[in-house]
C-alpha positions as CSV (number, residue, x, y, z in Angstrom):
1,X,0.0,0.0,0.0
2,X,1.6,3.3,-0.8
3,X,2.1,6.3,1.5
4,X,1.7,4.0,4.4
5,X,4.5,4.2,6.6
6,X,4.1,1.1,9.3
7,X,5.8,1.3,12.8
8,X,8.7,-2.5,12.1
9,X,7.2,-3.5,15.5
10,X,3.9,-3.4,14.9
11,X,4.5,-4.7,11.0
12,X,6.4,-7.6,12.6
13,X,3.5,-8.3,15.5
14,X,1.1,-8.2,12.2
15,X,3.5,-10.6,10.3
16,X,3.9,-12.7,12.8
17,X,-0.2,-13.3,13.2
18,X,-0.7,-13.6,9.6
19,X,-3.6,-12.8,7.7
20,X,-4.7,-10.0,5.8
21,X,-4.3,-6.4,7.6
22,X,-6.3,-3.5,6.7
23,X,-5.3,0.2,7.8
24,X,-7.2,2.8,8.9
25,X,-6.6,6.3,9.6
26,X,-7.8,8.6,11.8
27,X,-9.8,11.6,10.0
28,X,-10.8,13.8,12.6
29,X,-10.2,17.4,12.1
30,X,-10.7,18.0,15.5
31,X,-8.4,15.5,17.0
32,X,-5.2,15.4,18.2
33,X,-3.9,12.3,16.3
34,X,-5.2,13.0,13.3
35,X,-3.7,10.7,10.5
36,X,-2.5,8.4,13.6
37,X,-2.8,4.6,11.9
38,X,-4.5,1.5,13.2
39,X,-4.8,-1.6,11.7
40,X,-7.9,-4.3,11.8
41,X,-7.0,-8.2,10.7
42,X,-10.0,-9.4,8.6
43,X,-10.9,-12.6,6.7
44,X,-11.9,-16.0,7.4
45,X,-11.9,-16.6,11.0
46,X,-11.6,-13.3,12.1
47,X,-14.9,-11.5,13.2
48,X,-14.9,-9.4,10.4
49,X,-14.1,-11.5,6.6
50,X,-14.8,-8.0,4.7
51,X,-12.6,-4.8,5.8
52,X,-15.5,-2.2,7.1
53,X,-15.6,1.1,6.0
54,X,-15.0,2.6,9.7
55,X,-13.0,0.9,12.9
56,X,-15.2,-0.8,14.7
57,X,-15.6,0.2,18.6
58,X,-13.8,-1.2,21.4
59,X,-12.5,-1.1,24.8
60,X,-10.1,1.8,23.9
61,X,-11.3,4.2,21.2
62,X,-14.2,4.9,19.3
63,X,-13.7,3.7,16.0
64,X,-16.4,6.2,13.8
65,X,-13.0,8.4,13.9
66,X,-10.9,5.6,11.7
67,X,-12.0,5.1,8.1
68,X,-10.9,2.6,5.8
69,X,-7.3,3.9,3.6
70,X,-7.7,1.1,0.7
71,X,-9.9,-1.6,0.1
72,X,-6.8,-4.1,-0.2
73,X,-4.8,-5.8,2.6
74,X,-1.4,-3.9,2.9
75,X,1.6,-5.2,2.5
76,X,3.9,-6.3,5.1
């Protein structure tokens, strides 16, 4: 995926768990970390097969902030 810089630690914890990877990038204009990365795993077995267009919620972060940079698992 181009103009995706990844973190090697968290490209190596993401290698290491295989699977596809999807980013998404925070694009909040009101935020602090705006275009700060995460990255969802999707496909069979995980709980999402197709990438969604927004992070989902969790535990740490609302994910309506995180939309979906390409439609394509990135490459690690």
């Amino acid at each position: 995926m181009k103009n995706i810089e990844i973190d090697k630690e968290a490209a190596d914890i993401m290698k290491e768990r295989g699977g596809d990877w999807y980013a998404y990038r925070n694009a909040d204009l009101g935020h602090p970390e705006i275009g700060r990365l995460q990255f969802l795993q999707c496909g069979e077995g995980c709980t999402y097969e197709d990438p969604p267009k927004q992070m989902p919620d969790t535990s740490v972060g609302l994910g309506w902030r995180y939309t979906l940079v390409s439609e394509s698992p990135i490459e690690l």
